[in-house]
PQR file with spaces between the fields and no chain letter, atoms N, CA, C, O and H, PARSE charges and radii, in Angstrom:
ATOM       1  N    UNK     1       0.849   -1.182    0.000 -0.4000 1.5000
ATOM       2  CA   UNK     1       0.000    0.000    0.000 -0.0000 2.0000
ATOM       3  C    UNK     1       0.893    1.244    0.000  0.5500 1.7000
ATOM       4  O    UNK     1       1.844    1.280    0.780 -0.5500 1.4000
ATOM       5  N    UNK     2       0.643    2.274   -0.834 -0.4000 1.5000
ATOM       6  CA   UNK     2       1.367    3.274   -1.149 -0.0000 2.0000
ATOM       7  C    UNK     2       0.468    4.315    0.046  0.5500 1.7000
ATOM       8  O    UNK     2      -0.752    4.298    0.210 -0.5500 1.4000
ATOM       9  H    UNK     2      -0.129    2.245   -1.468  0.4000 1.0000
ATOM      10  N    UNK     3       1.429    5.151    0.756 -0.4000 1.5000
ATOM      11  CA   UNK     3       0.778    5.894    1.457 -0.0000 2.0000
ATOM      12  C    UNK     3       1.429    7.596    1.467  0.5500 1.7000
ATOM      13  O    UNK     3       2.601    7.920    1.270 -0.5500 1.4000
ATOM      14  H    UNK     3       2.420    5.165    0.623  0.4000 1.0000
ATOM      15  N    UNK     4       0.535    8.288    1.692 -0.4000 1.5000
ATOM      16  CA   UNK     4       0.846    9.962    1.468 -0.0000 2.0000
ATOM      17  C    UNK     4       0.341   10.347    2.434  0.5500 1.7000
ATOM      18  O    UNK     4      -0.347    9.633    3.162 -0.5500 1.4000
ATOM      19  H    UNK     4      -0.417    8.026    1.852  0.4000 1.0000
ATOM      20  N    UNK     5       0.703   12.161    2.731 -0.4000 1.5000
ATOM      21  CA   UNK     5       0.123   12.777    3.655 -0.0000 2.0000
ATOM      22  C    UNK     5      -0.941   13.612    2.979  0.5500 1.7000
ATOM      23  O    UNK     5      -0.760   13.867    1.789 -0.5500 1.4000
ATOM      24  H    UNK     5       1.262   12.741    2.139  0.4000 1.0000
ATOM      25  N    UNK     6      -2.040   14.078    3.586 -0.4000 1.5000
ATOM      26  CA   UNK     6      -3.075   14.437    2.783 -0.0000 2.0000
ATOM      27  C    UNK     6      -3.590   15.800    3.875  0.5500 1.7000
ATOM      28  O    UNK     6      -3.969   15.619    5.032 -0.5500 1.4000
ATOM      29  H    UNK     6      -2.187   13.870    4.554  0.4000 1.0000
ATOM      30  N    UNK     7      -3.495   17.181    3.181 -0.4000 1.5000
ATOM      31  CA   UNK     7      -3.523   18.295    4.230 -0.0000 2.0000
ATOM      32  C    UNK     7      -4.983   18.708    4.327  0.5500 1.7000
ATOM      33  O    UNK     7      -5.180   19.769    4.920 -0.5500 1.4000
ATOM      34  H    UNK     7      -3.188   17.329    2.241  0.4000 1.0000
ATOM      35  N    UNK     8      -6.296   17.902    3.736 -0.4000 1.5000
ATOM      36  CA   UNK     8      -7.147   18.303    3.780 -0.0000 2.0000
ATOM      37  C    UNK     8      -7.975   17.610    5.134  0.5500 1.7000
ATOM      38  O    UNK     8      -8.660   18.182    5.982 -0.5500 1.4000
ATOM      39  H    UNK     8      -6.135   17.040    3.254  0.4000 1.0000
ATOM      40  N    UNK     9      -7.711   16.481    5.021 -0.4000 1.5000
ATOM      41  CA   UNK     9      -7.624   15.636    6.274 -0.0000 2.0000
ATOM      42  C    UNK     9      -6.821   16.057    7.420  0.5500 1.7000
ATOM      43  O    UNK     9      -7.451   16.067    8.478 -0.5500 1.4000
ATOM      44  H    UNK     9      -7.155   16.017    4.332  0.4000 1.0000
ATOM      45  N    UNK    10      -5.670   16.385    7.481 -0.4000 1.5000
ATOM      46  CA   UNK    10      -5.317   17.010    8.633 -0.0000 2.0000
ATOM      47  C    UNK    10      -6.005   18.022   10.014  0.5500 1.7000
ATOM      48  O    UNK    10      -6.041   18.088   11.242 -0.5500 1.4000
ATOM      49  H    UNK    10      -5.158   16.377    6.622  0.4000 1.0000
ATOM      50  N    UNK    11      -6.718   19.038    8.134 -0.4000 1.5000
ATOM      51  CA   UNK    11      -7.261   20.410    9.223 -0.0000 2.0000
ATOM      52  C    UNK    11      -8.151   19.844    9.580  0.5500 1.7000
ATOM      53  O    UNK    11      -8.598   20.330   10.619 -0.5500 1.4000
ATOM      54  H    UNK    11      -6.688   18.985    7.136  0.4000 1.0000
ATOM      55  N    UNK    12      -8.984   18.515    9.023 -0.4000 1.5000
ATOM      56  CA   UNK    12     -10.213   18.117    9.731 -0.0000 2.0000
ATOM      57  C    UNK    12      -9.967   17.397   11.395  0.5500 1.7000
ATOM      58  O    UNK    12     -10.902   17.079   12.130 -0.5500 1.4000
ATOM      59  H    UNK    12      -8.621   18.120    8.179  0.4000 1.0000
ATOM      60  N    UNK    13      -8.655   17.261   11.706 -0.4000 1.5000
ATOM      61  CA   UNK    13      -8.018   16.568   12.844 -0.0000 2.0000
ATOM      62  C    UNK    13      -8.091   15.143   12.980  0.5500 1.7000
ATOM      63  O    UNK    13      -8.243   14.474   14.002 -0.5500 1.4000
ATOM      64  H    UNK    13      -7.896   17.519   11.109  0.4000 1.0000
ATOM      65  N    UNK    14      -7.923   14.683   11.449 -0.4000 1.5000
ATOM      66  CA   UNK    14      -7.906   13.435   11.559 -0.0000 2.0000
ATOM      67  C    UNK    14      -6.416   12.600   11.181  0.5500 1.7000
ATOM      68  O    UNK    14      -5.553   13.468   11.314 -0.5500 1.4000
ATOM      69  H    UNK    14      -7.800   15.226   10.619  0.4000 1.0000
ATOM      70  N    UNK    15      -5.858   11.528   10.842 -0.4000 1.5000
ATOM      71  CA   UNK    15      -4.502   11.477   10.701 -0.0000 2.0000
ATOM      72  C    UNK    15      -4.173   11.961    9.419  0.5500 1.7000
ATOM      73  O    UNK    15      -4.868   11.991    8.403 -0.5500 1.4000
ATOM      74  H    UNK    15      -6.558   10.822   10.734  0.4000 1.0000
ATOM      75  N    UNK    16      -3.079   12.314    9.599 -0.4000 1.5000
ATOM      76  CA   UNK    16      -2.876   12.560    7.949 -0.0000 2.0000
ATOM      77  C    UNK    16      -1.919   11.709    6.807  0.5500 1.7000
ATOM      78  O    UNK    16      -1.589   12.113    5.692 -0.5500 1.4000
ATOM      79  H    UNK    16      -2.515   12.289   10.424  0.4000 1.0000
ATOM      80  N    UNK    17      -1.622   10.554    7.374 -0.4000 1.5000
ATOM      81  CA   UNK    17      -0.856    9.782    6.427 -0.0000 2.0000
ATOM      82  C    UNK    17      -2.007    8.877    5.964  0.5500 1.7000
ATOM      83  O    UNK    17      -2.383    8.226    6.939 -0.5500 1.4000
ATOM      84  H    UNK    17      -1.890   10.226    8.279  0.4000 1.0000
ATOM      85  N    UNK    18      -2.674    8.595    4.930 -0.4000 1.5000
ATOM      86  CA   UNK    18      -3.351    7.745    4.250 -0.0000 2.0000
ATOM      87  C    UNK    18      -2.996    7.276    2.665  0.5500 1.7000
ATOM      88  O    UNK    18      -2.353    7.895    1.817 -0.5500 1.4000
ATOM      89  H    UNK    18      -2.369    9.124    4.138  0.4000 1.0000
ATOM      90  N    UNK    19      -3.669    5.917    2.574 -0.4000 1.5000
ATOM      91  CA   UNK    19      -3.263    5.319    1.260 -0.0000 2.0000
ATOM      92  C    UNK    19      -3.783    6.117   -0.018  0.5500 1.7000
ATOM      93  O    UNK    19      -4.640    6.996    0.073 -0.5500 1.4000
ATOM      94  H    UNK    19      -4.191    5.414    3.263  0.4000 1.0000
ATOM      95  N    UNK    20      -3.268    5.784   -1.058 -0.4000 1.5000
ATOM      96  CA   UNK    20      -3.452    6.370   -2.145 -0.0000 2.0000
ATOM      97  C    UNK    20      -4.545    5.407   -3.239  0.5500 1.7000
ATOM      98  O    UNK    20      -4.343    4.236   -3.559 -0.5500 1.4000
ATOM      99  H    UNK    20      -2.571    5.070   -1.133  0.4000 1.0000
ATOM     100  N    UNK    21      -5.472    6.089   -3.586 -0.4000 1.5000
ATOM     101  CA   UNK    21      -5.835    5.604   -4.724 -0.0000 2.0000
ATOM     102  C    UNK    21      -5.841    5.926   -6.178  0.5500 1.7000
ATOM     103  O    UNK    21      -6.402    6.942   -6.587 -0.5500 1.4000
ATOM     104  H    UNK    21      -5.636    7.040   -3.325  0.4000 1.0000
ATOM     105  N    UNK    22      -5.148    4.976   -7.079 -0.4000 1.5000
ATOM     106  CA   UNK    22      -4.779    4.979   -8.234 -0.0000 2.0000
ATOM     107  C    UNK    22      -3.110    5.839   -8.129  0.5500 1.7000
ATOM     108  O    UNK    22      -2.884    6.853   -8.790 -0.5500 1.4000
ATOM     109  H    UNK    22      -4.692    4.151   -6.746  0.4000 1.0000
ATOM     110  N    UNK    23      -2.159    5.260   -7.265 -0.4000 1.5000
ATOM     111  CA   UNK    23      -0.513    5.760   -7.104 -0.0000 2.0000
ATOM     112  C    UNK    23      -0.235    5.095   -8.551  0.5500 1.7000
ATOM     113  O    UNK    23      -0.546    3.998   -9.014 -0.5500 1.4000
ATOM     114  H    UNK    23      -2.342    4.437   -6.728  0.4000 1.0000
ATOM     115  N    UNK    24       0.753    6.625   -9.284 -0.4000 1.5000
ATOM     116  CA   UNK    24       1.554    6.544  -10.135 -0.0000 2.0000
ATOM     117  C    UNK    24       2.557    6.612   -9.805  0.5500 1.7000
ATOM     118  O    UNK    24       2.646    7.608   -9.087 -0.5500 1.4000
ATOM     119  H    UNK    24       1.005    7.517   -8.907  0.4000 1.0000
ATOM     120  N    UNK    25       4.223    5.712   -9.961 -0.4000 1.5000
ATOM     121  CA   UNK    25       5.162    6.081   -9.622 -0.0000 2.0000
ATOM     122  C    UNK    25       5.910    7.037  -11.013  0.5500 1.7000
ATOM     123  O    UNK    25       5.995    6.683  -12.189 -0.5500 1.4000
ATOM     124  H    UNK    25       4.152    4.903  -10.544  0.4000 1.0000
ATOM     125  N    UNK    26       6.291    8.082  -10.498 -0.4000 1.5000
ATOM     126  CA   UNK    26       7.298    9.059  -11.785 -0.0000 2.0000
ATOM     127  C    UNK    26       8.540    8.772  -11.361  0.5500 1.7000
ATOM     128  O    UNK    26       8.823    7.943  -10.496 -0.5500 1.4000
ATOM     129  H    UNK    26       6.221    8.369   -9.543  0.4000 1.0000
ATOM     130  N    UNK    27       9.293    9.463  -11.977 -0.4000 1.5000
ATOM     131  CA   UNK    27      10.842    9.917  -11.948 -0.0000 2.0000
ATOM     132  C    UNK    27      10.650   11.262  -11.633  0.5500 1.7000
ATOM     133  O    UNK    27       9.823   11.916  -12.268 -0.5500 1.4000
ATOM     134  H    UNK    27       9.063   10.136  -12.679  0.4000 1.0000
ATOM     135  N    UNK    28      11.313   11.765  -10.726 -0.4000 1.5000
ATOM     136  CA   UNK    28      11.894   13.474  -10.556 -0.0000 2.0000
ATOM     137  C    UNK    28      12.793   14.079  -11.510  0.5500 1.7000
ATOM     138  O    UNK    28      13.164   13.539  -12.552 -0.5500 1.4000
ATOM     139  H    UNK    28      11.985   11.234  -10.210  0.4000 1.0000
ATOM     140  N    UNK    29      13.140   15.277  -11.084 -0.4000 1.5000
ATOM     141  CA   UNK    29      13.800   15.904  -12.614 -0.0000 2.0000
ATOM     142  C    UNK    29      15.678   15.651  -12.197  0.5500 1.7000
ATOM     143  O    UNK    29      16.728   15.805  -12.820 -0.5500 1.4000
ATOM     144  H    UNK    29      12.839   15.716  -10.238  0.4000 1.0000
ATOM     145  N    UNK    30      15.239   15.124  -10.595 -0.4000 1.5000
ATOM     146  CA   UNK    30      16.926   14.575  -10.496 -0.0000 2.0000
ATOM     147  C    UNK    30      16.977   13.283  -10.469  0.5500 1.7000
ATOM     148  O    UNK    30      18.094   12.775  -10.368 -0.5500 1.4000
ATOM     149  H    UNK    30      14.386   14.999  -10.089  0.4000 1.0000
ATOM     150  N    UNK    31      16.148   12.675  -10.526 -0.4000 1.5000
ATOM     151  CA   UNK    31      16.063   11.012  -10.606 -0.0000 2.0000
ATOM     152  C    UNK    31      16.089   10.124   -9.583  0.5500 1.7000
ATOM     153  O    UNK    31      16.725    9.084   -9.415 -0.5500 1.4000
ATOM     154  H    UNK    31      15.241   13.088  -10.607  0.4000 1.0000
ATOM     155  N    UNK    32      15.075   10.864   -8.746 -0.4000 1.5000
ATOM     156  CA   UNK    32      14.554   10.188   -7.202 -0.0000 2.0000
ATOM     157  C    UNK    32      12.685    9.580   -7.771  0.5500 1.7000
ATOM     158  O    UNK    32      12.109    9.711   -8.851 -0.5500 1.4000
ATOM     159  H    UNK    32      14.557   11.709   -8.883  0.4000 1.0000
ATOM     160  N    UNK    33      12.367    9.110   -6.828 -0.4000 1.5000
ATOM     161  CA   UNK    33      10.715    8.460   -7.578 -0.0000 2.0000
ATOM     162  C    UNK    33       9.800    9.135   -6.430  0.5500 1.7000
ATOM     163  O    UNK    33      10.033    9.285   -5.231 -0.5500 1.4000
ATOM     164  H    UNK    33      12.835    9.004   -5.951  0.4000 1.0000
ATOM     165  N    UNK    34       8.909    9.416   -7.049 -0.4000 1.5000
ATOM     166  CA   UNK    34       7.776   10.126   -6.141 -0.0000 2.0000
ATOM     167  C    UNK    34       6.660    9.466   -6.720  0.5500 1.7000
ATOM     168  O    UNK    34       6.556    9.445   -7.947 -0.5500 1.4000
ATOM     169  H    UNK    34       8.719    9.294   -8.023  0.4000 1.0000
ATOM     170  N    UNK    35       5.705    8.856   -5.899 -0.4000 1.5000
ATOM     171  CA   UNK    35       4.304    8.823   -5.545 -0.0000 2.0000
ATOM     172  C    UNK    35       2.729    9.477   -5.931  0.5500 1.7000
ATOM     173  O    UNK    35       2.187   10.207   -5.101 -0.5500 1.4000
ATOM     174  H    UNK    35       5.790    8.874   -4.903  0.4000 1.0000
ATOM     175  N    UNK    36       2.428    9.338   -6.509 -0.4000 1.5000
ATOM     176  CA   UNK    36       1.192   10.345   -7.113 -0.0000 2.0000
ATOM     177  C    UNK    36      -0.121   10.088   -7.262  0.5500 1.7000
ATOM     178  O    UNK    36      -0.228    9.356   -8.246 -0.5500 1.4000
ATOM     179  H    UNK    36       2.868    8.745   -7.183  0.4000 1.0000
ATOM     180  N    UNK    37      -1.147   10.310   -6.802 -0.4000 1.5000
ATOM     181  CA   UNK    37      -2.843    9.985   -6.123 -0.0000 2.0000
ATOM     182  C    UNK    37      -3.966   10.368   -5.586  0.5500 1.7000
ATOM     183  O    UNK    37      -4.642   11.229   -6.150 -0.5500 1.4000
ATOM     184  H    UNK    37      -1.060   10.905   -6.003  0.4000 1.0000
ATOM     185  N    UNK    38      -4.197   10.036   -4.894 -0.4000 1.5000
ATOM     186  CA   UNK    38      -5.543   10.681   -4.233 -0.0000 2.0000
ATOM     187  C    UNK    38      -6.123   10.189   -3.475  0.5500 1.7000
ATOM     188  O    UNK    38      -6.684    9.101   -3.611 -0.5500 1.4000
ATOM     189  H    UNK    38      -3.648    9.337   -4.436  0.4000 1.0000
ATOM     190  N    UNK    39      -6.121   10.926   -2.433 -0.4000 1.5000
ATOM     191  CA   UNK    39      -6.667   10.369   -1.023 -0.0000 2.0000
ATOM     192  C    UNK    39      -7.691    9.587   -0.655  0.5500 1.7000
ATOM     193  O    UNK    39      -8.709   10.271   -0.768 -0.5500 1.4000
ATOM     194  H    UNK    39      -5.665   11.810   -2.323  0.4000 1.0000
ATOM     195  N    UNK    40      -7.927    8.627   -0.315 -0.4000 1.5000
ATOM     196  CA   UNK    40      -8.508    7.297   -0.312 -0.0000 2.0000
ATOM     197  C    UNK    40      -9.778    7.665    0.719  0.5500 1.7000
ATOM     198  O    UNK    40     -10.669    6.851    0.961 -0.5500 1.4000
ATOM     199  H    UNK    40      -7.101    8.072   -0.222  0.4000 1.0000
ATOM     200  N    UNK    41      -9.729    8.924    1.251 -0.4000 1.5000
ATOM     201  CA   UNK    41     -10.513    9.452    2.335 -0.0000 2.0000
ATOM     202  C    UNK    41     -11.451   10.167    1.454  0.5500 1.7000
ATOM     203  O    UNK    41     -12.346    9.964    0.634 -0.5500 1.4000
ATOM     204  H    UNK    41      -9.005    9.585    1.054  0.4000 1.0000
ATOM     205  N    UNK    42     -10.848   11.028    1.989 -0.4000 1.5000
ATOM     206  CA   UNK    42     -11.651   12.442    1.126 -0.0000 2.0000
ATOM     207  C    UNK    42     -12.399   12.246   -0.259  0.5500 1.7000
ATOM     208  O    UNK    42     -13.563   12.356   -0.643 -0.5500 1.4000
ATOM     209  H    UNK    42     -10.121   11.193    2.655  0.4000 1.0000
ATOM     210  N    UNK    43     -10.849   11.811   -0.983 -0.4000 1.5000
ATOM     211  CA   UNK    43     -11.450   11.546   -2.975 -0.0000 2.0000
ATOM     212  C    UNK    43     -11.043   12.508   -2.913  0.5500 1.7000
ATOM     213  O    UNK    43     -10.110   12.029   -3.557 -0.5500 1.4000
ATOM     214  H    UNK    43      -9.903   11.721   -0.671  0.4000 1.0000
ATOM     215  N    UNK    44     -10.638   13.962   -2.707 -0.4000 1.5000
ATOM     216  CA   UNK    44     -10.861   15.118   -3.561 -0.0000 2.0000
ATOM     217  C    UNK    44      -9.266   15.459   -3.689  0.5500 1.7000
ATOM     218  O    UNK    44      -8.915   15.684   -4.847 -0.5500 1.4000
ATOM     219  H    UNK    44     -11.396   14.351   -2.184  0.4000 1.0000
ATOM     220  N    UNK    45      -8.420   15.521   -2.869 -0.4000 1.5000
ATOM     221  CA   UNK    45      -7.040   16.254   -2.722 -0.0000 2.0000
ATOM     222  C    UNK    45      -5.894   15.078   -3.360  0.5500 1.7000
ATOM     223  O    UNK    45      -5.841   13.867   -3.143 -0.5500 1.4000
ATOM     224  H    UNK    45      -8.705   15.338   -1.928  0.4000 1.0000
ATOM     225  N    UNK    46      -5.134   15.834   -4.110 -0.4000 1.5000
ATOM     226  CA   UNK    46      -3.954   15.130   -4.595 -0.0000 2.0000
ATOM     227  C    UNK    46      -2.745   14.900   -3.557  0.5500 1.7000
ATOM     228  O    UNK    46      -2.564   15.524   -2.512 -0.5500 1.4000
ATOM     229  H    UNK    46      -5.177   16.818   -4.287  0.4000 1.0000
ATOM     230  N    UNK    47      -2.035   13.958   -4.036 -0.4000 1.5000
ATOM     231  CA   UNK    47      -1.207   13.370   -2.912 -0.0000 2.0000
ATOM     232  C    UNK    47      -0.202   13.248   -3.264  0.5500 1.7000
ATOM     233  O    UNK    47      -0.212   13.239   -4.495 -0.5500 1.4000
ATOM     234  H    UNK    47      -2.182   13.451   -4.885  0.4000 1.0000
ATOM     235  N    UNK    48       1.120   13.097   -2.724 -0.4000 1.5000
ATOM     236  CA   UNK    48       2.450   13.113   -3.350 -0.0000 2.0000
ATOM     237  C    UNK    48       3.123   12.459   -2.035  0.5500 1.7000
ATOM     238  O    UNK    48       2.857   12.787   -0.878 -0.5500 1.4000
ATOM     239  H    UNK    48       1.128   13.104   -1.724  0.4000 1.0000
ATOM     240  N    UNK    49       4.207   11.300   -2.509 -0.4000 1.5000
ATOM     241  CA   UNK    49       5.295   11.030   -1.867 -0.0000 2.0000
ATOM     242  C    UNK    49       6.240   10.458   -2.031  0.5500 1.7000
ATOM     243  O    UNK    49       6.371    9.409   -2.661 -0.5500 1.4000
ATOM     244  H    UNK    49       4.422   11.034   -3.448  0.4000 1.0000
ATOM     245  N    UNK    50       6.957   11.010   -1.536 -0.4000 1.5000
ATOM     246  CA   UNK    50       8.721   10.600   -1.799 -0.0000 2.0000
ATOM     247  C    UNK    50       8.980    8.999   -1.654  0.5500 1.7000
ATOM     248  O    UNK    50       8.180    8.388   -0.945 -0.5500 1.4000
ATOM     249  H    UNK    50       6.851   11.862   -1.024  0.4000 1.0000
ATOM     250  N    UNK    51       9.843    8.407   -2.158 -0.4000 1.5000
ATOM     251  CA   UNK    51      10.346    6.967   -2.395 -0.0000 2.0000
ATOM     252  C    UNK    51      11.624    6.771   -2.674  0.5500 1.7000
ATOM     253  O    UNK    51      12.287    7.562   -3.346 -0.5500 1.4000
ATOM     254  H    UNK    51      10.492    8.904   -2.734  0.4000 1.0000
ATOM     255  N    UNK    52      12.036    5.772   -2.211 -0.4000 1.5000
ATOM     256  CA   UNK    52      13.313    5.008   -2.299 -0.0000 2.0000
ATOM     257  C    UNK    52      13.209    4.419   -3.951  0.5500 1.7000
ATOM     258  O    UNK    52      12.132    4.110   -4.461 -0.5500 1.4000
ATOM     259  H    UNK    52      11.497    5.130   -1.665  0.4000 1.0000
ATOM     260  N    UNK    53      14.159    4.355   -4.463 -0.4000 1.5000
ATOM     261  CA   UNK    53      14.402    2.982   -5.703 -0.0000 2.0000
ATOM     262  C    UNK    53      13.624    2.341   -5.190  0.5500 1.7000
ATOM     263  O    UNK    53      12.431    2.601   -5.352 -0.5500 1.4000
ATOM     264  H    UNK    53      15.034    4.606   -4.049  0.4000 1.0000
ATOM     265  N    UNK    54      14.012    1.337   -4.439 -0.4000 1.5000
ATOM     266  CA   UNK    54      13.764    0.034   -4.051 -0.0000 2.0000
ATOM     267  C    UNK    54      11.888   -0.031   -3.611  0.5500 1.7000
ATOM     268  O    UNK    54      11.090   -0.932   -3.869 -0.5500 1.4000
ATOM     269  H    UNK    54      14.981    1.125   -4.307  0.4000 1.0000
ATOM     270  N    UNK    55      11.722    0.906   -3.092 -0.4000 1.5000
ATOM     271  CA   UNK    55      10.137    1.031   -2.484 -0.0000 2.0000
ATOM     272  C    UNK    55       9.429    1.150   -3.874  0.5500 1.7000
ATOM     273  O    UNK    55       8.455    0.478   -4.215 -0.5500 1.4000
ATOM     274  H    UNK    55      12.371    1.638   -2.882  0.4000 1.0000
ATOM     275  N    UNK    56       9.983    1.989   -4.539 -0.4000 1.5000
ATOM     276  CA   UNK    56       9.305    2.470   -5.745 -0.0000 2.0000
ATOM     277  C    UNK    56       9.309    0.656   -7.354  0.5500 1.7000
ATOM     278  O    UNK    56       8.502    0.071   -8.076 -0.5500 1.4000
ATOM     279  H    UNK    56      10.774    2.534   -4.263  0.4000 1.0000
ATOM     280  N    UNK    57      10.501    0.626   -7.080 -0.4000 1.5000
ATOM     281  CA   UNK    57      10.426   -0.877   -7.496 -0.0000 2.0000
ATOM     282  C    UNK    57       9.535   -2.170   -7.000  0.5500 1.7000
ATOM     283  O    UNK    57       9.027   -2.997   -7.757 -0.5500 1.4000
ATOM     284  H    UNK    57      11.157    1.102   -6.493  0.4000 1.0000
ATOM     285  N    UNK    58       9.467   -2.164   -5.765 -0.4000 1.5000
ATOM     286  CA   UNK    58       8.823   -2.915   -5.262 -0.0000 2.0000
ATOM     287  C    UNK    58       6.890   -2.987   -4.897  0.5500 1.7000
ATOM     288  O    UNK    58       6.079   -3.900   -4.737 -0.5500 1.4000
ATOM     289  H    UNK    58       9.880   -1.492   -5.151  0.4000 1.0000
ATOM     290  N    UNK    59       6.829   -1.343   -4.899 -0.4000 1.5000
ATOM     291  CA   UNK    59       5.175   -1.405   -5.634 -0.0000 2.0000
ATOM     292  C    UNK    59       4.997   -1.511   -6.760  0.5500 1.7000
ATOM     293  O    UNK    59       3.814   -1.815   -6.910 -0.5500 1.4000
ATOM     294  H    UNK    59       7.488   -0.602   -5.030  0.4000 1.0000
ATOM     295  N    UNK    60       5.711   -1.404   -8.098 -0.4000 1.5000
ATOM     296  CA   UNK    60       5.178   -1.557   -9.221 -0.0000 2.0000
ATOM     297  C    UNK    60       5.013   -2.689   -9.584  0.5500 1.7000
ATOM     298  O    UNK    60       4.029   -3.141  -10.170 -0.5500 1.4000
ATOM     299  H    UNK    60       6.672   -1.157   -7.976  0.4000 1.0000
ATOM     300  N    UNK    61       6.541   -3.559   -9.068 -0.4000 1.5000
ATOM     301  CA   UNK    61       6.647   -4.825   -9.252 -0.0000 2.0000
ATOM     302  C    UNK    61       4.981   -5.832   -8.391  0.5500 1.7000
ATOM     303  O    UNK    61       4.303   -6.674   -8.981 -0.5500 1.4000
ATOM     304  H    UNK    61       7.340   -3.191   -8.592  0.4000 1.0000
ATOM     305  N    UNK    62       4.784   -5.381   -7.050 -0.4000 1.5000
ATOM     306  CA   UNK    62       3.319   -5.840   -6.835 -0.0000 2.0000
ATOM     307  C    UNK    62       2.385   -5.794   -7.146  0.5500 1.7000
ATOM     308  O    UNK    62       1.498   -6.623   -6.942 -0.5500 1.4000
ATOM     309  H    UNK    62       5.334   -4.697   -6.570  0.4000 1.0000
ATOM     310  N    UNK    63       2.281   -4.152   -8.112 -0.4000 1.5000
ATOM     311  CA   UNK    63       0.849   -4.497   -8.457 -0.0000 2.0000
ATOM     312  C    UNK    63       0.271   -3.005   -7.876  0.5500 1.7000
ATOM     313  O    UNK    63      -0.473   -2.327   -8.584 -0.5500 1.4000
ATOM     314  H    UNK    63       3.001   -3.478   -8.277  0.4000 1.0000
ATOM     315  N    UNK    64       0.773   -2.469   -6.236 -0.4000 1.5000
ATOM     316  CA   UNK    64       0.280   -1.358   -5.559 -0.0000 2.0000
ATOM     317  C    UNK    64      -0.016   -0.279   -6.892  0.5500 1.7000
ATOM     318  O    UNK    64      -1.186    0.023   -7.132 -0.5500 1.4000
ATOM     319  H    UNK    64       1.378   -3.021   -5.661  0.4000 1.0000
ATOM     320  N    UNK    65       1.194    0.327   -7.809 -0.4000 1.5000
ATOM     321  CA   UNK    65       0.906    1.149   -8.383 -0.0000 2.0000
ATOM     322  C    UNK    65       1.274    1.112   -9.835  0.5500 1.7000
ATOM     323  O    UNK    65       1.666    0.060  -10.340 -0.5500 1.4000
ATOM     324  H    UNK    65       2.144    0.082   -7.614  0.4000 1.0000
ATOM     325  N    UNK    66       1.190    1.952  -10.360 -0.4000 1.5000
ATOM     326  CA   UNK    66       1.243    1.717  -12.136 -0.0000 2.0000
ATOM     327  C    UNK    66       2.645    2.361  -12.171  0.5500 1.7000
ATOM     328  O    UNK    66       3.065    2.805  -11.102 -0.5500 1.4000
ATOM     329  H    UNK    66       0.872    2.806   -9.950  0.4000 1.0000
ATOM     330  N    UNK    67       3.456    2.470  -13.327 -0.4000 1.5000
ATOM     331  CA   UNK    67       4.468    2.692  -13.462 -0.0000 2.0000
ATOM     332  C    UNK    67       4.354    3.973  -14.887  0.5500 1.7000
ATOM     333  O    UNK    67       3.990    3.805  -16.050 -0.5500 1.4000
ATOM     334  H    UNK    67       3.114    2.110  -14.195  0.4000 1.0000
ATOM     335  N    UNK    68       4.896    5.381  -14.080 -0.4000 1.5000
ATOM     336  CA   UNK    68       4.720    6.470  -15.124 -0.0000 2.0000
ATOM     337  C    UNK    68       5.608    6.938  -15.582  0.5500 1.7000
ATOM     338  O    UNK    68       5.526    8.126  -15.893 -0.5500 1.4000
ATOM     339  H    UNK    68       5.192    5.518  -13.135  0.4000 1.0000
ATOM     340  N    UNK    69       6.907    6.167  -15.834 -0.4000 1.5000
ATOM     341  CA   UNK    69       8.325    6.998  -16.313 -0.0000 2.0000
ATOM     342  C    UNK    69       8.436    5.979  -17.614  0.5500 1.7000
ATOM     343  O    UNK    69       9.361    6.100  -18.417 -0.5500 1.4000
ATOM     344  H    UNK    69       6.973    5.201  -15.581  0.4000 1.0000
């Protein structure tokens, strides 16, 4: 499960790290992988998070997310 922080949920005082639905993994413009979605709560707010190689390899390779580079 790919997970992000989501600031719309926050101000509501609820947690703010939740899963993503429909995570794309990208490439950055220096060649780190970031996370990309939408809050599994809400539906409405976009989501972003940072990743390792290896994390980022290892959800695509499962299945968690689609692969956008």
């Amino acid at each position: 499960m790919v997970e992000g922080y989501c600031v719309v949920c926050k101000k509501e005082g609820g947690k703010t790290k939740r899963a993503m639905k429909n995570p794309v993994i990208e490439k950055t413009s220096r060649g780190g992988f970031i996370a990309k979605g939408i809050c599994s709560n809400c539906g409405k707010t976009k989501m972003c998070a940072m990743m390792s190689k290896d994390a980022a390899e290892k959800a695509i390779k499962s299945g968690e997310a689609k692969k956008g580079y």
